[in-house]
C-alpha positions as a printed NumPy array, in Angstrom:
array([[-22.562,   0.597,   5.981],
       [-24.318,  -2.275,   4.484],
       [-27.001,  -4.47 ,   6.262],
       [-25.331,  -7.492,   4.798],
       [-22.869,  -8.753,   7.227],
       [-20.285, -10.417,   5.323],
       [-20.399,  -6.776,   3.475],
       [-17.788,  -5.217,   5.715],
       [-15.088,  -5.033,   8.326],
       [-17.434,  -3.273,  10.954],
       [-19.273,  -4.092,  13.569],
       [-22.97 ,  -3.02 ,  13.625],
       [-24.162,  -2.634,  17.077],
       [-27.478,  -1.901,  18.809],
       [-29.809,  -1.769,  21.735],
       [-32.14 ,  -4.855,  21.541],
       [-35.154,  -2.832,  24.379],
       [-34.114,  -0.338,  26.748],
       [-32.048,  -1.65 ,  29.549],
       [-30.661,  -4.576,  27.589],
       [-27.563,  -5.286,  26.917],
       [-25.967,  -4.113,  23.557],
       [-25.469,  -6.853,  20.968],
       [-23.511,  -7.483,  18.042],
       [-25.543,  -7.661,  14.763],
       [-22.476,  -9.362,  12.998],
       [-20.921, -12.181,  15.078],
       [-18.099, -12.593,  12.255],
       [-14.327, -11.486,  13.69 ],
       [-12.997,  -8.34 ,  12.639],
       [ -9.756,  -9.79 ,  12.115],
       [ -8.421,  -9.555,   8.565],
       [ -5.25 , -11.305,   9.842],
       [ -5.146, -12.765,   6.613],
       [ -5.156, -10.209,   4.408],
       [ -3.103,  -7.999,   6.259],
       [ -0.261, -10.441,   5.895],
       [ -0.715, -11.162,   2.308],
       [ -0.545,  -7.589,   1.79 ],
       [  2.546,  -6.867,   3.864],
       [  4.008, -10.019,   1.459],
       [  2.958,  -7.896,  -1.376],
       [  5.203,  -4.94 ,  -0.231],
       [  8.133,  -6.973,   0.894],
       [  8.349,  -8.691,  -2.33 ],
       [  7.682,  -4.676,  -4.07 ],
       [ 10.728,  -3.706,  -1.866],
       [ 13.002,  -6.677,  -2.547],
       [ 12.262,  -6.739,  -6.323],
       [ 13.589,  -2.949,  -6.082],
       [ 17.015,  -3.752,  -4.083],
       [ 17.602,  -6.212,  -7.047],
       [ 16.828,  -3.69 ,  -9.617],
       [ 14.3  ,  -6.07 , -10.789],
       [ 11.119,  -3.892, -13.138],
       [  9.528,  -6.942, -13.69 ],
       [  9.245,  -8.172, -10.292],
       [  8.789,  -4.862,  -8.385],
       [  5.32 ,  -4.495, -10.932],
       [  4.442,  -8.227, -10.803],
       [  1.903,  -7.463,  -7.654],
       [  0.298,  -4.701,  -9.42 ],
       [ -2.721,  -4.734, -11.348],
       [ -2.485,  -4.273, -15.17 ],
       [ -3.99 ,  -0.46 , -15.183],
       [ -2.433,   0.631, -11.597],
       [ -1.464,   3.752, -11.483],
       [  1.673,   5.891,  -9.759],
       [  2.005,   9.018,  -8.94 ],
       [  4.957,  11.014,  -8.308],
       [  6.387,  14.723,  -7.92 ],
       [  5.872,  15.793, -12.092],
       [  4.643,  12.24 , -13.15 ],
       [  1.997,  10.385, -13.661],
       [  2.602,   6.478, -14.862],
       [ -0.631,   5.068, -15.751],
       [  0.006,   1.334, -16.111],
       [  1.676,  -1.499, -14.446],
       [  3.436,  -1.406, -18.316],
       [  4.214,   2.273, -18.389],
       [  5.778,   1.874, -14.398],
       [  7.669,  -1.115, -15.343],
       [  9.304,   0.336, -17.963],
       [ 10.384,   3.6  , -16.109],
       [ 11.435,   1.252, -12.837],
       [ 13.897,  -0.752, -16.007],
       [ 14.911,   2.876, -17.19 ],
       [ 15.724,   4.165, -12.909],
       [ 17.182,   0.981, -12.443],
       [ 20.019,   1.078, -14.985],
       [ 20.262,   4.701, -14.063],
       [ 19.753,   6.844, -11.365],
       [ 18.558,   3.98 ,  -9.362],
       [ 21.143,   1.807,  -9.708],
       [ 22.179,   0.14 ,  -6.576],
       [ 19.562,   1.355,  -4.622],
       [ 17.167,   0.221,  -2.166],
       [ 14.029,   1.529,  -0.225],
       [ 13.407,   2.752,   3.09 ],
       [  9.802,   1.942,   4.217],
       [  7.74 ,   2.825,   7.652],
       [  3.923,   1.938,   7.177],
       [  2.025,   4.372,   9.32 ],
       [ -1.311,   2.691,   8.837],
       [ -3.333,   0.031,   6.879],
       [ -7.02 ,   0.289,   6.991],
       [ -9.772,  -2.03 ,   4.549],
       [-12.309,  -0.438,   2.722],
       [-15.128,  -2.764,   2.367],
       [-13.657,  -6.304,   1.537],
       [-11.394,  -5.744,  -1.393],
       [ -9.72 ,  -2.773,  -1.046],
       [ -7.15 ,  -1.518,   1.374],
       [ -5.118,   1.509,   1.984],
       [ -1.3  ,   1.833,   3.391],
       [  0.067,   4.871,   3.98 ],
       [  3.759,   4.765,   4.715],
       [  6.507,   7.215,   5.355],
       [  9.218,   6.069,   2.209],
       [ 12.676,   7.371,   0.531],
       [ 15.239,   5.88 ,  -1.774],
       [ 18.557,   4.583,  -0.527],
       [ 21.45 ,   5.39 ,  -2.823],
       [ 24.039,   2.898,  -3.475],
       [ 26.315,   3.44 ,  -0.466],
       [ 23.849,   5.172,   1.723],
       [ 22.682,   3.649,   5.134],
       [ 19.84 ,   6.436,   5.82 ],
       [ 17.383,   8.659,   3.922],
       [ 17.318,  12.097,   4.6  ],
       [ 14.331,  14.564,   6.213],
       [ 14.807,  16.362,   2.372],
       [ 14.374,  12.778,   0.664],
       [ 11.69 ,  11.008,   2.58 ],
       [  8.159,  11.231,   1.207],
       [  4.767,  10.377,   2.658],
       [  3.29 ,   7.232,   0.402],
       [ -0.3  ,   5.879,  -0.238],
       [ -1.103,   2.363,  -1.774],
       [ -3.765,   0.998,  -2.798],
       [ -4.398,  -2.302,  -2.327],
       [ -7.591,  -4.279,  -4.567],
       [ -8.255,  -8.134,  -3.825],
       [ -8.666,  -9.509,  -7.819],
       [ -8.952, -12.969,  -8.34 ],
       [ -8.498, -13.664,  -4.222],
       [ -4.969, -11.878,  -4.666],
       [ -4.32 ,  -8.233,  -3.294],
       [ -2.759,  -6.368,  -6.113],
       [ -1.564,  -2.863,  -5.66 ],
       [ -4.009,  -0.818,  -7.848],
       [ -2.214,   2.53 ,  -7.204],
       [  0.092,   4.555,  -5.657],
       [  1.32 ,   8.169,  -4.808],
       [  3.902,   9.8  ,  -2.875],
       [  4.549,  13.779,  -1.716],
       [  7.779,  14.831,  -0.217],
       [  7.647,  14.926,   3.805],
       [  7.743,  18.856,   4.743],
       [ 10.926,  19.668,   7.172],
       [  9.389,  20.136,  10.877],
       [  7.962,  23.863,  10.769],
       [  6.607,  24.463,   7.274]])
């Protein structure tokens, strides 16, 4: 934890003499209000670009050498995503949309964040995902430039209750 305290979301706290009251250290708010909502816009524009089939715009909010991880793959660049999201979306993905829960969002330091969701792909035509087709999802969130940009992201499938 630094000693700086615009340094980090924390609160440092300690016993001025014994018998005192404890005090704060760092009187700034640990509300990131702000950046929690710019990074929830992030996603929502991530998921709409996808329902529109839309490469360009799903990867606009990434940074240039994110990375994404899935079952078998590894895409390492906002390029090399983009142009398998154009491939899915004239394929396989046609039509489809996303199904996203966010579990948690926590900040590391100032400029980074993590989301971990619970996620699956909604075929064209289906109103639900599936135990079999959800997957548990982490992004990575970096603040560049005053912008959070997703710097990577991974997904494993969601085990079926009892394995």
């Amino acid at each position: 934890m630094s000693s700086d305290p615009t340094a980090g979301m924390y609160w440092r706290v300690r016993r001025n003499t014994p018998g005192k009251p404890i005090t704060r250290e760092n009187p700034m708010s640990d509300s990131r209000a702000e950046d929690e909502a710019a990074i929830q816009a992030v996603l929502v524009d991530s998921y709409k670009a996808w329902e529109a089939g839309d490469a360009d715009g799903m990867v606009a909010n990434y940074t240039a050498d994110a990375t994404a991880i899935m079952t078998g793959s590894l895409r390492d660049s906002r390029d090399v995503i983009r142009q398998n999201m154009a491939l899915a979306f004239e394929g396989p993905l046609k039509g489809s949309s996303t199904y996203n829960k966010q579990l948690s969002l926590r900040f590391v330091g100032r400029d980074a964040a993590i989301v971990v969701s619970e996620s699956g792909i909604l075929f064209a035509g289906e109103t639900e995902v599936a135990d079999t087709g959800k997957v548990n999802a982490t992004w990575v969130f970096e603040k560049r430039d005053g912008q959070w940009r997703i710097a990577a992201y991974h997904n494993s499938p969601v085990l079926a209750p009892g394995q």
